[in-house]
C-alpha positions in Angstrom: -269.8 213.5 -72.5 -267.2 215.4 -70.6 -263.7 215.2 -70.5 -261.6 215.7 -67.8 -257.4 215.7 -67.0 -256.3 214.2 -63.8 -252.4 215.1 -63.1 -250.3 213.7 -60.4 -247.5 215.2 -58.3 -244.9 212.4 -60.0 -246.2 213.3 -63.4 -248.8 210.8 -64.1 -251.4 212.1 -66.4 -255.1 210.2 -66.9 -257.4 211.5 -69.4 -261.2 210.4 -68.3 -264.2 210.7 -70.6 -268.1 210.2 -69.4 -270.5 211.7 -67.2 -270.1 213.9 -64.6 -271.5 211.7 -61.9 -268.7 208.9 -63.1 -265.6 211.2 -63.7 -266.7 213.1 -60.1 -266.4 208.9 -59.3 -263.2 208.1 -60.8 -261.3 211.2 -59.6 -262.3 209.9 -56.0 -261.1 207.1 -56.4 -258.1 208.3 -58.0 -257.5 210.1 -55.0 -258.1 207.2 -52.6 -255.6 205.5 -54.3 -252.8 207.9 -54.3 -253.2 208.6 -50.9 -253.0 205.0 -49.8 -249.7 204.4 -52.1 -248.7 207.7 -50.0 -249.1 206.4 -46.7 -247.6 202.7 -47.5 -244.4 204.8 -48.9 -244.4 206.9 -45.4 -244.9 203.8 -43.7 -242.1 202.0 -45.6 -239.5 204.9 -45.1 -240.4 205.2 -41.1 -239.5 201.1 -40.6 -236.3 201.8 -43.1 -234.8 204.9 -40.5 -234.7 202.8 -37.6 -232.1 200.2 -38.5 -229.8 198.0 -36.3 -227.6 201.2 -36.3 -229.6 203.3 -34.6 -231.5 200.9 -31.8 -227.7 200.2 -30.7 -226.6 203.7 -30.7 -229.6 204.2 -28.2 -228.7 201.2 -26.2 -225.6 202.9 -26.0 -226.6 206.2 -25.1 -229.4 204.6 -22.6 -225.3 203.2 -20.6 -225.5 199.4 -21.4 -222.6 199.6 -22.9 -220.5 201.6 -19.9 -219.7 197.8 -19.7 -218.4 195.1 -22.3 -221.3 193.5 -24.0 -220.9 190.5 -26.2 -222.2 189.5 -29.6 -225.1 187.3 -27.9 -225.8 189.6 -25.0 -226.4 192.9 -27.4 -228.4 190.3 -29.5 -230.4 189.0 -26.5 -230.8 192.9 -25.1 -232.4 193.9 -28.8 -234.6 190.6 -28.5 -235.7 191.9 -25.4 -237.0 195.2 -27.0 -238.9 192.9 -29.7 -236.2 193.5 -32.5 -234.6 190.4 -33.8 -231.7 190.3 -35.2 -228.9 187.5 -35.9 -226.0 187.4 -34.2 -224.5 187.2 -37.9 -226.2 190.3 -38.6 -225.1 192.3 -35.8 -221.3 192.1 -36.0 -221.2 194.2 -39.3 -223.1 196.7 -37.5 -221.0 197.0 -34.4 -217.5 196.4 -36.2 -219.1 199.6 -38.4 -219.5 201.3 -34.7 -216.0 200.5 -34.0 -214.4 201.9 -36.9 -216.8 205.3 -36.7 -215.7 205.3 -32.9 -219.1 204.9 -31.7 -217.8 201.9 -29.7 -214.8 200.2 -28.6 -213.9 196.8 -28.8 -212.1 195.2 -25.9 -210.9 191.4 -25.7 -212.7 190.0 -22.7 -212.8 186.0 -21.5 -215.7 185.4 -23.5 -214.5 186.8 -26.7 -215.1 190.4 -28.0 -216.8 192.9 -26.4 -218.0 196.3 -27.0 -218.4 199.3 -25.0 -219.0 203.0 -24.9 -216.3 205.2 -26.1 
């Protein structure tokens, strides 16, 4: 029987016992594994970076807001480029952009809007 050590970048540390056809086996596997919880965790933190924040800040910079744009129509603009968000949602977001003077927030017939500062 041979014994073999298998240590992880995070710390985790297997000790394997048996052949060396099945350890050769088990490290693969091992390693199949850890690169699969690598990619799902790359994967994860990619969807996390591009928030409400930042598709908004890029509507922005792309000029739809060089005109007053209500709740529903920056909802409806997002919806447009397949992210959904409620309208609930979104006012956080843009009162946030107001206060960092991203935006501005203007009283308009139809409510509040926001444009570009």
């Amino acid at each position: 029987m041979t014994k073999a050590v298998i240590k992880t970048k995070n710390g985790l540390r297997i000790e394997v016992e048996g052949t060396v056809d099945e350890i050769t086996k088990i490290v693969a596997d091992v390693k199949k594994k850890i690169e699969k919880i690598e990619e799902a965790r790359a994967v994860q933190k990619a969807k996390t970076k591009a928030g409400a924040t930042d598709f908004i800040l890029k509507l922005k910079d792309d000029g739809f807001f060089n005109k007053p744009k209500t709740l529903v129509e920056v909802k409806e603009k997002l919806a447009e480029n397949g992210l959904i968000y409620e309208v609930t949602s979104l006012s956080p977001i843009l009162l946030g952009l107001v206060r960092r003077r991203e935006l501005g927030r203007v009283k308009t017939g139809k409510g509040w809007g926001y444009v570009k500062r």
